[in-house]
N, C-alpha and C positions, 0 to 999 in steps of 0.2 A: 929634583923631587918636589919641591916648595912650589913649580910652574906646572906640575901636571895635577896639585892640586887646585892649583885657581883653575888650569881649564876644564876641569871635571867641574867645581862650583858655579864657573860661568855656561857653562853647559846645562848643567844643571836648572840654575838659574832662567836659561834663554827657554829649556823645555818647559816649564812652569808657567812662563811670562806667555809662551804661543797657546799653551792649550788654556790661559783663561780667559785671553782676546776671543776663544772660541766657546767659551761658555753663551754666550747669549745665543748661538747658534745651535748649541747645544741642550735648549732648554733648559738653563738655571743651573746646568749641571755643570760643575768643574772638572777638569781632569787629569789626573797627576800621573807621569812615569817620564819613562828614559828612551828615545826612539832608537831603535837600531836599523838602519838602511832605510829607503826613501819616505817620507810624510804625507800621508796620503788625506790627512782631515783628522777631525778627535773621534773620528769611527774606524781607522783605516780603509780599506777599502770599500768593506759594506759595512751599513750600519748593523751595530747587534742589532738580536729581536726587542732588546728591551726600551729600545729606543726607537724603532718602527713606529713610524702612524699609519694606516690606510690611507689611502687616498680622499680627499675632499669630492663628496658629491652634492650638489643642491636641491634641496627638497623638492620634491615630486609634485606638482599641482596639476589634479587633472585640467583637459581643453574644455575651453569656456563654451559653453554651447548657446547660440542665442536663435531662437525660434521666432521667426518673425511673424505678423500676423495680417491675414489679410485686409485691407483698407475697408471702414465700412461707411454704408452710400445711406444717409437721409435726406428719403425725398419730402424736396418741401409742396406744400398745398399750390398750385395755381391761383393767380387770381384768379376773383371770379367776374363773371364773364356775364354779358348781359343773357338769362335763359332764353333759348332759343323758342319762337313760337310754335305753340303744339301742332302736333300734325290732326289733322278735321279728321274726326273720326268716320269711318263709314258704317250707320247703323245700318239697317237695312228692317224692311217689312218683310211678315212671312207672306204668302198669299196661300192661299188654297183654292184653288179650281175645282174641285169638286162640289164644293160646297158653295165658292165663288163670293170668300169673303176673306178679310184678314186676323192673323190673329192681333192678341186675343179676345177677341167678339168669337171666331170660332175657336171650339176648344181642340177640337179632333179632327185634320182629313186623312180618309183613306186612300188617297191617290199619293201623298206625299206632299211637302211646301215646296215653293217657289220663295228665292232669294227674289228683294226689287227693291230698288234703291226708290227710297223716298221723295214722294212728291210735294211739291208745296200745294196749298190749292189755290186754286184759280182764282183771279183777281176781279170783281165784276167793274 
């Protein structure tokens, strides 16, 4: 009788000792009883609900969106360049034949002008 109390005590004992090795597994929690048939953890097989966590998910950040922009082109001044010489203008005289004179010495012809490109005059 005196030996099935030590193995009830060391029994005892050894259940106390496993489930507090599994406290830190068990978040802080200790746990105390008497296992009958196989040991499945300090939850037995499933955990209760009280001891559930959801699952771990990592916060959500939306996609980085980067807009790029088009390149942009400053044109610089040219040197400058020696100005090119003007182009001779071409005046011209009016004539008038009817009158058979140029303007304006004549004011008005009735026949219409004559374009005539400019004479020099004559060299003596």
């Amino acid at each position: 009788m005196k030996t099935i109390k030590w193995l009830i005590a060391l029994l005892l004992l050894a259940t106390v000792g496993s489930t507090a090795a599994w406290a830190d597994h068990g978040h802080g929690h200790v746990h105390f009883g008497v296992v009958i048939g196989p040991y499945w953890g300090p939850w037995g097989y499933y955990p209760p609900p009280a001891y559930y966590y959801p699952p771990y998910y990592p916060p959500y950040y939306p996609p980085v969106v980067v807009e790029r922009q088009a390149p942009v082109y400053i044109e610089q001044a040219a040197p400058a360049a020696a100005a090119p010489a003007p182009a001779p203008q071409t005046n011209y005289w009016y004539y008038c034949g009817a009158a058979k004179g140029y303007y304006p010495y004549v004011k008005e012809c009735p026949g219409g002008w004559q374009k005539v490109l400019p004479q020099p005059p004559a060299q003596p």
